[in-house]
MARLUMSE-947202 format. One record per atom (N, C-alpha, C, O): residue in one letter; residue number from 0; y, z, x. Coordinates in Angstrom, 3 decimals, decimal comma. Example, Ala and Ser with C-alpha at 12.3 -4.5 7.8 and 13.67 -1.06 7.14 Angstrom:
! MARLUMSE-947202
a / 0 / -5,690 / 7,800 / 13,190
a / 0 / -4,500 / 7,800 / 12,300
a / 0 / -3,300 / 7,800 / 13,200
a / 0 / -3,319 / 8,465 / 14,236
s / 1 / -2,250 / 7,080 / 12,850
s / 1 / -1,060 / 7,140 / 13,670
s / 1 / 0,030 / 7,870 / 12,900
s / 1 / 1,138 / 8,039 / 13,409
This chain:
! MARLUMSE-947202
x / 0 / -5,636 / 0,466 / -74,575
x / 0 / -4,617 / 1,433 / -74,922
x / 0 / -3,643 / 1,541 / -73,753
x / 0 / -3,830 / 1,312 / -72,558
x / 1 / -2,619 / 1,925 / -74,368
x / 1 / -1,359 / 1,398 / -73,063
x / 1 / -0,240 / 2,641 / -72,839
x / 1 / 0,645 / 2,111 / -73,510
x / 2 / 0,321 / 3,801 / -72,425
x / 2 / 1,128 / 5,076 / -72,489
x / 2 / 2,006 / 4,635 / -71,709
x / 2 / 1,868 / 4,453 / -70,500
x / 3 / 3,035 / 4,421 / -72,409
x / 3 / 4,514 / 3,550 / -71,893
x / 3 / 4,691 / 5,240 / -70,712
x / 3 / 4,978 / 4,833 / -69,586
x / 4 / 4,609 / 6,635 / -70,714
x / 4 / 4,942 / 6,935 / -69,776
x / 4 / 3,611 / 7,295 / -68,383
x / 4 / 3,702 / 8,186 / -67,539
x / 5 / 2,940 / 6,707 / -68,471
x / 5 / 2,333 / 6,404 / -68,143
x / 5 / 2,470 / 5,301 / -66,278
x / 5 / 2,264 / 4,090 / -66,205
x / 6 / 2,740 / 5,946 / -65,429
x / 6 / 3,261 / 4,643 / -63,877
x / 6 / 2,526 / 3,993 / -63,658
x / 6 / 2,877 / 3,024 / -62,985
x / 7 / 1,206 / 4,074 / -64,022
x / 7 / 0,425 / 2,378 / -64,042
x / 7 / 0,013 / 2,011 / -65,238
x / 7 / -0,670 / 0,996 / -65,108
x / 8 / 0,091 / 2,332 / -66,318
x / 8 / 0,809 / 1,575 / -67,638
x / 8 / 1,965 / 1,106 / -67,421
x / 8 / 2,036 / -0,002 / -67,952
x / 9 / 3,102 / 1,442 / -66,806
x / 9 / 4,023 / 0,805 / -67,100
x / 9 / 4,457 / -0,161 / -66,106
x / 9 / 5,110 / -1,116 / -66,526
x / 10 / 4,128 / -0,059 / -64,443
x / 10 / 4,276 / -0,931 / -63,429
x / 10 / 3,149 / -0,848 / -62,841
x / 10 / 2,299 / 0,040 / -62,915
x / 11 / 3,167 / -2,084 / -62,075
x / 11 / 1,924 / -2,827 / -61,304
x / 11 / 1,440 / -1,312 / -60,441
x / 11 / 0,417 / -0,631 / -60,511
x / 12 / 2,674 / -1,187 / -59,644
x / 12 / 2,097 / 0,191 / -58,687
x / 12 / 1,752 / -0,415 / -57,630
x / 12 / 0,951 / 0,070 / -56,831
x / 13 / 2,327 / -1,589 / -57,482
x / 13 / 2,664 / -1,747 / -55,456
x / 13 / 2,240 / -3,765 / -55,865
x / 13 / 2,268 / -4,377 / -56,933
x / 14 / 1,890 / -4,224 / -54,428
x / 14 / 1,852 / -5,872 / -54,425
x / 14 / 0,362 / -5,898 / -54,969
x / 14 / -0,722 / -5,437 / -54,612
x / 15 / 0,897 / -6,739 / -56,103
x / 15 / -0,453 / -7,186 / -56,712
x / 15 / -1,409 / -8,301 / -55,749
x / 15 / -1,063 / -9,435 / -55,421
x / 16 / -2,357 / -7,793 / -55,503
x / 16 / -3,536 / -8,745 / -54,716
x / 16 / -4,693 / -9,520 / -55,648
x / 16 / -5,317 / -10,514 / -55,275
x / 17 / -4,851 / -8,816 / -57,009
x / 17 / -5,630 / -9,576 / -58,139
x / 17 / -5,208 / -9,138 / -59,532
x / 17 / -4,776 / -8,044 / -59,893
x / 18 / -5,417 / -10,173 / -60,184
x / 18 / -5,653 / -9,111 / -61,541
x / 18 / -6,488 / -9,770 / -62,737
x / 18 / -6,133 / -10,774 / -63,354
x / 19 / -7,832 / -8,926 / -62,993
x / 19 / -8,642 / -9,321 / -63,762
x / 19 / -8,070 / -8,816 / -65,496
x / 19 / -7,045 / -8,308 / -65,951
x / 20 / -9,111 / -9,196 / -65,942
x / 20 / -8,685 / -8,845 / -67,755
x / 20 / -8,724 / -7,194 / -67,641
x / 20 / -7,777 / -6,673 / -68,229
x / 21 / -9,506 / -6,400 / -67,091
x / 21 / -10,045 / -5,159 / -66,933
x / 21 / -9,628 / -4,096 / -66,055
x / 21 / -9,811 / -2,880 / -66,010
x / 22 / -8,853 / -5,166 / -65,201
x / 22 / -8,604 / -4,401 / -63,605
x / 22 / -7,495 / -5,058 / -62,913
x / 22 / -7,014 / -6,109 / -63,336
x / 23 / -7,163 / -4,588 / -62,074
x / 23 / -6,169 / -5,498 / -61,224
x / 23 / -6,300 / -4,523 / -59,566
x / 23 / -6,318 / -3,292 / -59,551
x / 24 / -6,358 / -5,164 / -58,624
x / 24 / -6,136 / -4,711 / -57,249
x / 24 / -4,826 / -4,658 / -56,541
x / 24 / -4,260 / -5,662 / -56,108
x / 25 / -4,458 / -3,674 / -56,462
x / 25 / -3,071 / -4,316 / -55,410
x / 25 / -2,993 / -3,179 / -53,919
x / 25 / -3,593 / -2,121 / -53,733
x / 26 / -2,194 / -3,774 / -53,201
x / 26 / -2,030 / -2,922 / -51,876
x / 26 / -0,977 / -1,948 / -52,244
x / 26 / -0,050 / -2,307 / -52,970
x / 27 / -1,055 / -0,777 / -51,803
x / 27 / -0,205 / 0,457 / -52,465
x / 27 / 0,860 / 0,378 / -51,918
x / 27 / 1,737 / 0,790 / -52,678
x / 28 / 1,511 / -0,169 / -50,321
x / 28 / 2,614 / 0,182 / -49,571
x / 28 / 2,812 / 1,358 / -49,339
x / 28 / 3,895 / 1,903 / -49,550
x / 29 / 1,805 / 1,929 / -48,872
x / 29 / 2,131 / 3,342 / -48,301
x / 29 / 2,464 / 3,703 / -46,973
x / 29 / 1,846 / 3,738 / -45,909
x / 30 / 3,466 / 3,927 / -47,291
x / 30 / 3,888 / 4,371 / -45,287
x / 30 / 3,317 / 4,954 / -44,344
x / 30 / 3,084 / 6,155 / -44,214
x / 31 / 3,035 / 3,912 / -43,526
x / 31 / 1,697 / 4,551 / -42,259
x / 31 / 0,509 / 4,243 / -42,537
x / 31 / -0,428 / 4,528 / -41,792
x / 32 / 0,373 / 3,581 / -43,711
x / 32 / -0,952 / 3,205 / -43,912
x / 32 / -1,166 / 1,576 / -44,767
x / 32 / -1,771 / 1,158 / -45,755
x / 33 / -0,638 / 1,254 / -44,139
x / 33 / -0,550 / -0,625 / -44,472
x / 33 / -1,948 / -0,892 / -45,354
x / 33 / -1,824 / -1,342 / -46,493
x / 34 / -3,338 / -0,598 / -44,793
x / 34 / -4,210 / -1,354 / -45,647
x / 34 / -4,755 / 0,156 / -46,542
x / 34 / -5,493 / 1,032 / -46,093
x / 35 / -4,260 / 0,108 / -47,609
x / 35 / -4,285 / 1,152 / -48,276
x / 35 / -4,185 / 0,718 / -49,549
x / 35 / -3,067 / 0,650 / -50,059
x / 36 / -5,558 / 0,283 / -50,415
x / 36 / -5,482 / -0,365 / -51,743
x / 36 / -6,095 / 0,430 / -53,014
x / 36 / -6,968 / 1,296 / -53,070
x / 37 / -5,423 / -0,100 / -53,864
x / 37 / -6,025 / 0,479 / -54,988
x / 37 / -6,456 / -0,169 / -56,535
x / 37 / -5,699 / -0,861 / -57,215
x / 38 / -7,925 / 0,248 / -56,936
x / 38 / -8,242 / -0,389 / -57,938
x / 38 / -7,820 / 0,234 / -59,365
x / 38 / -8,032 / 1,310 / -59,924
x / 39 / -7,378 / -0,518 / -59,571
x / 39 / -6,304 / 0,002 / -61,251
x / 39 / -6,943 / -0,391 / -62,761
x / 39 / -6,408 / -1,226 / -63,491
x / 40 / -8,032 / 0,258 / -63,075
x / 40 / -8,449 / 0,352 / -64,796
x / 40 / -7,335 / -0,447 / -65,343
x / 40 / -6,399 / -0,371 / -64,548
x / 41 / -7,017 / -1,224 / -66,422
x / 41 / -5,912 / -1,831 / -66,579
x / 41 / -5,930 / -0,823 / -68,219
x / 41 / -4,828 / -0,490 / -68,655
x / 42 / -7,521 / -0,302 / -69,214
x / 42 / -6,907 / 0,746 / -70,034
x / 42 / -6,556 / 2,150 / -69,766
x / 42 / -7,352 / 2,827 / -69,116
x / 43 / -5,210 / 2,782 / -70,284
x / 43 / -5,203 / 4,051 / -69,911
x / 43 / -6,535 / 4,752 / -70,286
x / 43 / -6,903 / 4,938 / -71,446
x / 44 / -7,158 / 5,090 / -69,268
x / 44 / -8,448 / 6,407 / -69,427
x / 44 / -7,581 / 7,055 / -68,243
x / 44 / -6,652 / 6,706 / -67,514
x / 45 / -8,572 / 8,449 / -68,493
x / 45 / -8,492 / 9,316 / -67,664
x / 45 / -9,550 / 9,717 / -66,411
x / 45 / -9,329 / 10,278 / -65,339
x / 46 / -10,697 / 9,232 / -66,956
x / 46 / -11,777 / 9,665 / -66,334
x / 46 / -12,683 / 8,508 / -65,998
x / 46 / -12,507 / 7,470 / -66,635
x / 47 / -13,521 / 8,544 / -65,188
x / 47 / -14,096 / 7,203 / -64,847
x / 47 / -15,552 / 7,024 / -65,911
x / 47 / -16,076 / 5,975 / -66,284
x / 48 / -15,869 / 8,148 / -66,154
x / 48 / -17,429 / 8,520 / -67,472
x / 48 / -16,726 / 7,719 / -68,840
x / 48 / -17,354 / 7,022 / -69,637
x / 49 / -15,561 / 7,956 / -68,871
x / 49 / -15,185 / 7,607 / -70,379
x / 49 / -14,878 / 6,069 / -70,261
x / 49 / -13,932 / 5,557 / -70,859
x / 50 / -15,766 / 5,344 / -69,427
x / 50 / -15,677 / 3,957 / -69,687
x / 50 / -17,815 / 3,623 / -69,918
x / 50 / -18,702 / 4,082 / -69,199
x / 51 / -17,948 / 2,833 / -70,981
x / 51 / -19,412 / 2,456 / -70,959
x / 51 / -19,768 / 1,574 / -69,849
x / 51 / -19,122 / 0,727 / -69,233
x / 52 / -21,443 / 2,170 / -69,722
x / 52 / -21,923 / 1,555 / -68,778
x / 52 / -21,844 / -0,040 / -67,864
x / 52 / -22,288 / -0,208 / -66,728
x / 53 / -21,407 / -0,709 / -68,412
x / 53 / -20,735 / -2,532 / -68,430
x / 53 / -19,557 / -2,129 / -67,282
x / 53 / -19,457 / -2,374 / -66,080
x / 54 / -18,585 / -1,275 / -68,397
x / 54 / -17,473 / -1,174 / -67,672
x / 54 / -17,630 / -0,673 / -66,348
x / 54 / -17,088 / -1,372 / -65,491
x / 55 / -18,337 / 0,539 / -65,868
x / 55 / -18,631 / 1,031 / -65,006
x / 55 / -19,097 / 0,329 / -64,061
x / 55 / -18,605 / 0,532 / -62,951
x / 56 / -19,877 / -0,420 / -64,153
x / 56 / -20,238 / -1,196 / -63,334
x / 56 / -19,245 / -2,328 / -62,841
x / 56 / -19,058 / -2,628 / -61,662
x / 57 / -18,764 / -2,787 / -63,719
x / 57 / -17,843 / -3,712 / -63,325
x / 57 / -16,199 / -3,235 / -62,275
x / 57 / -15,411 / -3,762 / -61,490
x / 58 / -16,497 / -1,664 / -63,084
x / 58 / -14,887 / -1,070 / -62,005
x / 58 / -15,596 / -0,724 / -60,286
x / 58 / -14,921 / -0,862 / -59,266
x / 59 / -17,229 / -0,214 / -60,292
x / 59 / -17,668 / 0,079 / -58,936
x / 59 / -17,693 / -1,589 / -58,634
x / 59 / -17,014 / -1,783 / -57,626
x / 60 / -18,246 / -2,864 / -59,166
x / 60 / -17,996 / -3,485 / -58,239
x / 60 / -16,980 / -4,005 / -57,231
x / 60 / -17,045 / -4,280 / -56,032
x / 61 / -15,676 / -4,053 / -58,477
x / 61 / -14,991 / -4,525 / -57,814
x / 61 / -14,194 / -3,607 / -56,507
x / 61 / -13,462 / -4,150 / -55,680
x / 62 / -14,445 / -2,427 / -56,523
x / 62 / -14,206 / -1,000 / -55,618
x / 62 / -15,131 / -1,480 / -54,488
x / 62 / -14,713 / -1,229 / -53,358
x / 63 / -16,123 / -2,022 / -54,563
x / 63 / -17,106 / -2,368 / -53,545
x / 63 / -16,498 / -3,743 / -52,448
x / 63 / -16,461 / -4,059 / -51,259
x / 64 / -16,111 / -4,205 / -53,727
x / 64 / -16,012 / -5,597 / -53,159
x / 64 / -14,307 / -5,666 / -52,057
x / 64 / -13,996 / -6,250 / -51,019
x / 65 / -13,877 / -5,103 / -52,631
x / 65 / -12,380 / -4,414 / -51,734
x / 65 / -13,131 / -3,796 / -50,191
x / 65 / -13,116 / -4,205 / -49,031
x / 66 / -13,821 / -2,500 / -50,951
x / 66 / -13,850 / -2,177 / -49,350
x / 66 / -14,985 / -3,026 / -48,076
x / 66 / -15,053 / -2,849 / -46,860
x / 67 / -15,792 / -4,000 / -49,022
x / 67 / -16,500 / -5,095 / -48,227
x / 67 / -16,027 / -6,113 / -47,381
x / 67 / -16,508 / -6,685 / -46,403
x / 68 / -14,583 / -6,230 / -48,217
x / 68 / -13,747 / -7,080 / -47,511
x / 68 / -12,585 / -6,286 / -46,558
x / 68 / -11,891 / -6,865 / -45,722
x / 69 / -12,522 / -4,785 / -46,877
x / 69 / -11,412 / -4,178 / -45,699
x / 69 / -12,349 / -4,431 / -44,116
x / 69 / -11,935 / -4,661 / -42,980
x / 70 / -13,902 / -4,247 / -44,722
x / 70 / -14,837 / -3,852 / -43,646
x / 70 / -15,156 / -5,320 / -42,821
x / 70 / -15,596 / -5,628 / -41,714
x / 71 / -14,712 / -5,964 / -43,920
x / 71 / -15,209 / -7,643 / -42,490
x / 71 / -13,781 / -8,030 / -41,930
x / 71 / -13,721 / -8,585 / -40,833
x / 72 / -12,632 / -7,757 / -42,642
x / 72 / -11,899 / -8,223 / -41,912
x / 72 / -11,112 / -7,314 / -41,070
x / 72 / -10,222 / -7,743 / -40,336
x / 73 / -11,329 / -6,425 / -41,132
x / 73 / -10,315 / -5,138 / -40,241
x / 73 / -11,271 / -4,067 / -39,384
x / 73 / -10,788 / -3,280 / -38,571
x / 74 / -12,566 / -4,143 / -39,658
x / 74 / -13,112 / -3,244 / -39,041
x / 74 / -12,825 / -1,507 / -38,336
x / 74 / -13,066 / -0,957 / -37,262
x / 75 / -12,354 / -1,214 / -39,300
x / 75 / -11,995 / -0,067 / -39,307
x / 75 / -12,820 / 1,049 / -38,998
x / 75 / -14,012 / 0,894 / -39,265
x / 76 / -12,461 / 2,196 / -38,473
x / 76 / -12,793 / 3,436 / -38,439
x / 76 / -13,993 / 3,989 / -39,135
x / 76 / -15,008 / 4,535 / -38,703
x / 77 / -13,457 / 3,597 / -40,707
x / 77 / -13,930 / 4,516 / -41,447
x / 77 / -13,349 / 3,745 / -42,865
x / 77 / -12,155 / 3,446 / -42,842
x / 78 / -14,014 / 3,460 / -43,911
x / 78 / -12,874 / 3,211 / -45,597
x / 78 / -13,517 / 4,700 / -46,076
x / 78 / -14,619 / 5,245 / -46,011
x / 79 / -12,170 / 5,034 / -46,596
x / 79 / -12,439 / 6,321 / -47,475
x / 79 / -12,024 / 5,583 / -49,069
x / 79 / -11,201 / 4,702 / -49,319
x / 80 / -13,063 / 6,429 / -50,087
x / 80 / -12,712 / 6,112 / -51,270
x / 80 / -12,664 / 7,373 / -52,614
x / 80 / -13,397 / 8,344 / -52,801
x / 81 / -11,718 / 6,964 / -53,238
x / 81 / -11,053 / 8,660 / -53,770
x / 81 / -10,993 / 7,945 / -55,066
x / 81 / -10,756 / 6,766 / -55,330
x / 82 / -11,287 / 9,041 / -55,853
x / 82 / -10,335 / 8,713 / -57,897
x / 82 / -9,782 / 9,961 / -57,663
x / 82 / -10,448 / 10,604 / -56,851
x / 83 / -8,758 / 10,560 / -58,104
x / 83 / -8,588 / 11,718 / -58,280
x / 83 / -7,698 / 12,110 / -59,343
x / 83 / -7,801 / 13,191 / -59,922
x / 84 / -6,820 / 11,236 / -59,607
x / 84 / -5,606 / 11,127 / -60,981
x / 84 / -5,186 / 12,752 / -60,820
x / 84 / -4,655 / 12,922 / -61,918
x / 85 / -5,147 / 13,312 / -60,522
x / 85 / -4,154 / 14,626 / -60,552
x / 85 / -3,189 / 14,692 / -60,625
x / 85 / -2,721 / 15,619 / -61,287
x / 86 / -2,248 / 13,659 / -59,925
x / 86 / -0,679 / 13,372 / -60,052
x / 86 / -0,596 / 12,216 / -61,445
x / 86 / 0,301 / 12,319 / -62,282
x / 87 / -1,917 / 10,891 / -61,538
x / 87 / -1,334 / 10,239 / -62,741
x / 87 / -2,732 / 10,098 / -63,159
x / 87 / -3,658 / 9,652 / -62,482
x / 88 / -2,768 / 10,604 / -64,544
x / 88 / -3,954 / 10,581 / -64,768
x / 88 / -4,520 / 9,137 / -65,517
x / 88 / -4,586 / 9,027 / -66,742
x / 89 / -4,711 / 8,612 / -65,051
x / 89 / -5,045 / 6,853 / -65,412
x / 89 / -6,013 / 6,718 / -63,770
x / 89 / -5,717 / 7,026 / -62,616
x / 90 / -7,271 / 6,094 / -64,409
x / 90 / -8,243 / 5,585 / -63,833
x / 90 / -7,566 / 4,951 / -63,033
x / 90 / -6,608 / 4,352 / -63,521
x / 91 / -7,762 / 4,849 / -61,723
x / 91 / -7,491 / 3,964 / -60,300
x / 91 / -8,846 / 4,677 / -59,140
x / 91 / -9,411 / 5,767 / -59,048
x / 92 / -8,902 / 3,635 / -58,562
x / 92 / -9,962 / 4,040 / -57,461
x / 92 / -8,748 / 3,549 / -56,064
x / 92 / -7,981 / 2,587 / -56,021
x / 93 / -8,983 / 4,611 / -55,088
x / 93 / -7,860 / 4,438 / -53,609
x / 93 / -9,207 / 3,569 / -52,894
x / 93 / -10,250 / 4,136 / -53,220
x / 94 / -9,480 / 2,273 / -51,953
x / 94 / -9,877 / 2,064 / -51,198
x / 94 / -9,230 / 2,207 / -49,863
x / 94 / -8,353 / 1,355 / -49,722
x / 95 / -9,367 / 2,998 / -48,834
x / 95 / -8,286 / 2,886 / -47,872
x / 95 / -8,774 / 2,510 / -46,198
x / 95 / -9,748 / 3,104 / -45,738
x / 96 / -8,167 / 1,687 / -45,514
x / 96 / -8,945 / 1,730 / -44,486
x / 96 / -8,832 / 2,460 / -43,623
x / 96 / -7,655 / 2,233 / -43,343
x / 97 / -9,176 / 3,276 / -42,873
x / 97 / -8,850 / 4,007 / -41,517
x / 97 / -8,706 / 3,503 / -40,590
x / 97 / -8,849 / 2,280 / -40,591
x / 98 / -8,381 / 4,141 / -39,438
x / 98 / -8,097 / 3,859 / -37,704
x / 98 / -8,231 / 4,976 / -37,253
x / 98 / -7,603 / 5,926 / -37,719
x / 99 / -9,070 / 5,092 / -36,262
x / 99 / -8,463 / 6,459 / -35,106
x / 99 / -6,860 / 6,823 / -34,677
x / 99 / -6,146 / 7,804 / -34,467
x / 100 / -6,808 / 5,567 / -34,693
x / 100 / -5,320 / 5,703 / -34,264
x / 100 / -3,881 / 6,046 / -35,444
x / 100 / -2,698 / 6,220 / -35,150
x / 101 / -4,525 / 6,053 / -36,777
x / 101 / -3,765 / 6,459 / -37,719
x / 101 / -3,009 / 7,789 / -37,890
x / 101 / -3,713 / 8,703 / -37,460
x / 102 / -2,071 / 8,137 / -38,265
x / 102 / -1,370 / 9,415 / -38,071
x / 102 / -2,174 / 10,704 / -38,795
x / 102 / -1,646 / 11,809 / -38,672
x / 103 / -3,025 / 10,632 / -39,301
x / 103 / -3,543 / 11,683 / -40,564
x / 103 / -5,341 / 11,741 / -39,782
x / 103 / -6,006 / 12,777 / -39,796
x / 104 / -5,928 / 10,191 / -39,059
x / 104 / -7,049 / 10,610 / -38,736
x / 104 / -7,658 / 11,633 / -38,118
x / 104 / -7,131 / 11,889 / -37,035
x / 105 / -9,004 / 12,635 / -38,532
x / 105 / -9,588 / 12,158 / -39,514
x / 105 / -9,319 / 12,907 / -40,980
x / 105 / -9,783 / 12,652 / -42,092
x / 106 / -8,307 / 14,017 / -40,502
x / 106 / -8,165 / 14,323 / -41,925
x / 106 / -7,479 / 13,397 / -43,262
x / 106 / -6,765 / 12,496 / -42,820
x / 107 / -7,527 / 13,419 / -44,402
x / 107 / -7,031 / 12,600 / -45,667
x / 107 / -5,559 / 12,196 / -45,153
x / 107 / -4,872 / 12,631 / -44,229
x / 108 / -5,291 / 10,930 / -46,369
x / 108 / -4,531 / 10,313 / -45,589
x / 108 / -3,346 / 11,272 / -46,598
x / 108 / -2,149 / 11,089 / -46,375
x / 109 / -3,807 / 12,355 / -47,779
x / 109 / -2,430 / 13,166 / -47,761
x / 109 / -3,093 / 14,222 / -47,176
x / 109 / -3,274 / 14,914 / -48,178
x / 110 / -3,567 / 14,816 / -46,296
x / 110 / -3,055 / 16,148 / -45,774
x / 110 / -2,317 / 15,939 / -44,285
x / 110 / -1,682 / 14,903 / -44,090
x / 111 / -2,395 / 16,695 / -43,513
x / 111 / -1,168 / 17,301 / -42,775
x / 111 / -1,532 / 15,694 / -41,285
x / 111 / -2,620 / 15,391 / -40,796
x / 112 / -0,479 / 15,207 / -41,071
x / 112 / -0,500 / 14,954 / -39,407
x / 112 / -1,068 / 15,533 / -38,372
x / 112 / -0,996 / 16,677 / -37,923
x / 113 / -1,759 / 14,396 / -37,991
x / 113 / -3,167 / 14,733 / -36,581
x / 113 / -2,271 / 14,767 / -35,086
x / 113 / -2,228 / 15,584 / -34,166
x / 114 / -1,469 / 13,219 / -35,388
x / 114 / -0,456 / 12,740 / -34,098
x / 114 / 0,598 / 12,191 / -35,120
x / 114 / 0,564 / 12,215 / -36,351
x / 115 / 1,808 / 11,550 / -34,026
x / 115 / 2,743 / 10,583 / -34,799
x / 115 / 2,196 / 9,094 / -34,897
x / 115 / 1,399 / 8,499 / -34,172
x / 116 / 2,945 / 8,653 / -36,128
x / 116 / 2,727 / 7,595 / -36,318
x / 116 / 2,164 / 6,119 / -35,247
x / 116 / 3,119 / 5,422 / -35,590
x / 117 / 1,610 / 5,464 / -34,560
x / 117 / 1,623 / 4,483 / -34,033
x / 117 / 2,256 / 3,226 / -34,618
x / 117 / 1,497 / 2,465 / -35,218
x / 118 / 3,616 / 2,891 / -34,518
x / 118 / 4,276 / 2,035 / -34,963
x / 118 / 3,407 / 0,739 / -35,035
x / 118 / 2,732 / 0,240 / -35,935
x / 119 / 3,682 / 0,379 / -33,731
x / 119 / 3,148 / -1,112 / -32,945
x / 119 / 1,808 / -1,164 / -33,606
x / 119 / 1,446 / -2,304 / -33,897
x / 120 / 1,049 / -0,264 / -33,888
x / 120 / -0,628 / -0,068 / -34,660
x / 120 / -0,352 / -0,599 / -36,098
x / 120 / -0,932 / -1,603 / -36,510
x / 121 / 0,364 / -0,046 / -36,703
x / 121 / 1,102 / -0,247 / -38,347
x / 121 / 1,334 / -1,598 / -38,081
x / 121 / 0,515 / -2,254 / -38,725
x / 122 / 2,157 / -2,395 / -37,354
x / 122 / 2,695 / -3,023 / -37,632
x / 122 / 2,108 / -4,258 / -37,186
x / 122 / 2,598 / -5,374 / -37,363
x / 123 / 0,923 / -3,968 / -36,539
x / 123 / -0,206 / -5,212 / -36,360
x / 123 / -0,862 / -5,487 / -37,120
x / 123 / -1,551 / -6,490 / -37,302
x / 124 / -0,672 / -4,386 / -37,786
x / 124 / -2,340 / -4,433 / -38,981
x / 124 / -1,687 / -5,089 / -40,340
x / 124 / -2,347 / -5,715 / -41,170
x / 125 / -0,673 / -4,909 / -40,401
x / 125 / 0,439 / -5,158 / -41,621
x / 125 / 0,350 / -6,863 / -41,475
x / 125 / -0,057 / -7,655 / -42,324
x / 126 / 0,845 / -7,136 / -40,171
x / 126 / 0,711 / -8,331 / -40,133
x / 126 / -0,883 / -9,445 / -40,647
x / 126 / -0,845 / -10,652 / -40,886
x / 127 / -1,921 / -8,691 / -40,682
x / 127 / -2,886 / -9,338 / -41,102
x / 127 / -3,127 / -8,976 / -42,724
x / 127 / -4,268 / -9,342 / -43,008
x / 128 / -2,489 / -8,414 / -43,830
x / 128 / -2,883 / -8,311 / -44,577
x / 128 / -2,527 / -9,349 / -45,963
x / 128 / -2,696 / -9,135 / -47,163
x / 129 / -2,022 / -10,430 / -45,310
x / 129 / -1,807 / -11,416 / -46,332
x / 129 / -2,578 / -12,037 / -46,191
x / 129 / -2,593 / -12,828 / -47,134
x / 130 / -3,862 / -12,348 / -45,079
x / 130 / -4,724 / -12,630 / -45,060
x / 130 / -6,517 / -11,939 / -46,014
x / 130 / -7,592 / -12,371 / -46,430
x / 131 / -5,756 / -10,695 / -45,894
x / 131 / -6,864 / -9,665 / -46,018
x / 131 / -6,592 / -10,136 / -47,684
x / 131 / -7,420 / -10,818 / -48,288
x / 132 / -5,713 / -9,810 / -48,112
x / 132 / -5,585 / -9,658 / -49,715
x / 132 / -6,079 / -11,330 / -50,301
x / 132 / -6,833 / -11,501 / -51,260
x / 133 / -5,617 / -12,161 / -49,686
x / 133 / -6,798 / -13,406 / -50,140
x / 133 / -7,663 / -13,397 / -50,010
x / 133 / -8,226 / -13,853 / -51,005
x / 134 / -8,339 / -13,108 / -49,252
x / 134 / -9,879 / -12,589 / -48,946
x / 134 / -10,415 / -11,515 / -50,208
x / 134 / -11,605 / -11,578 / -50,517
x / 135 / -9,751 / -10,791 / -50,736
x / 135 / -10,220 / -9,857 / -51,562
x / 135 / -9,907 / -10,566 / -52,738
x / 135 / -10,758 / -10,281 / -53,581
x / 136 / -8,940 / -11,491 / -53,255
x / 136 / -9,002 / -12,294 / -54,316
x / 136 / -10,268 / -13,335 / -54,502
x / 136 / -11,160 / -13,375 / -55,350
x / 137 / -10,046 / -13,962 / -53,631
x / 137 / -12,014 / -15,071 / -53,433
x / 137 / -12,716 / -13,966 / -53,096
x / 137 / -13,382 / -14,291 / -52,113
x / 138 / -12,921 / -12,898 / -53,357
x / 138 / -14,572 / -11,793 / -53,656
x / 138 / -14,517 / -11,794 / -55,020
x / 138 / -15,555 / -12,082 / -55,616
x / 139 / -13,430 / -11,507 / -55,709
x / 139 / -13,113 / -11,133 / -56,740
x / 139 / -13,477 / -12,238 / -58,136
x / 139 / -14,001 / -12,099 / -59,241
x / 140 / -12,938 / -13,236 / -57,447
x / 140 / -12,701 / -14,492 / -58,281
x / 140 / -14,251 / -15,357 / -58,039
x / 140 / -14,463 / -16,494 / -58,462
x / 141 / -15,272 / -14,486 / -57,235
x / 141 / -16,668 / -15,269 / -57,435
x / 141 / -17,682 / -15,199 / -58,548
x / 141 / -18,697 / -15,895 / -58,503
């Protein structure tokens, strides 16, 4: 089922990194937070229960398999992982990676600023994620 108004019914919702029959992964482009991905239900649901057990399993793996691969290749802080649809209510899971050095650590990456941004930090990590997102396609594609 598909709700044309619907923002991930209707667009990808950032650089696509996979996309299965069921699901698709992509990196969100969120400012200040370069490795910041998200797993996208490809039917509009709302809730993660209102998919059968198969499905379920198949949306935690691939949620697993993202943050398995944020964790070997970036070694991060911390991956935080969120559903929350409050702003769009369509199934997506946030995998996100942390840093100490991130502007929001350790609070969420929406509540309030800890420090300012670390540019030069952003912009190292950015640089490795065309690596990272192939890496999460061959997890995906095994």
């Amino acid at each position: 089922m598909n709700e044309p108004a619907c923002a991930l019914c209707a667009a990808t919702g950032g650089a696509l990194v996979f996309q299965a029959e069921k699901f698709r992964v992509i990196r969100a482009q969120e400012a200040g937070f370069p490795a910041f991905y998200r797993v996208v239900w490809t039917a509009h649901v709302a809730e993660f229960s209102s998919l059968d057990l198969n499905d379920r399993a198949l949306c935690m793996a691939a949620v697993c398999a993202v943050e398995q691969v944020l964790r070997e290749q970036l070694q991060p802080t911390k991956i935080n992982l969120a559903a929350l649809g409050n702003v769009v209510p369509h199934l997506h899971w946030h995998v996100i990676a942390r840093f100490g050095w991130d502007s929001h650590f350790p609070a969420p990456v929406w509540g309030s600023p800890q420090r300012p941004v670390d540019g030069a930090a952003v912009v190292a990590l950015a640089a490795r994620l065309d690596e990272v997102d192939d890496a999460i396609a061959r997890a995906l594609s095994a």
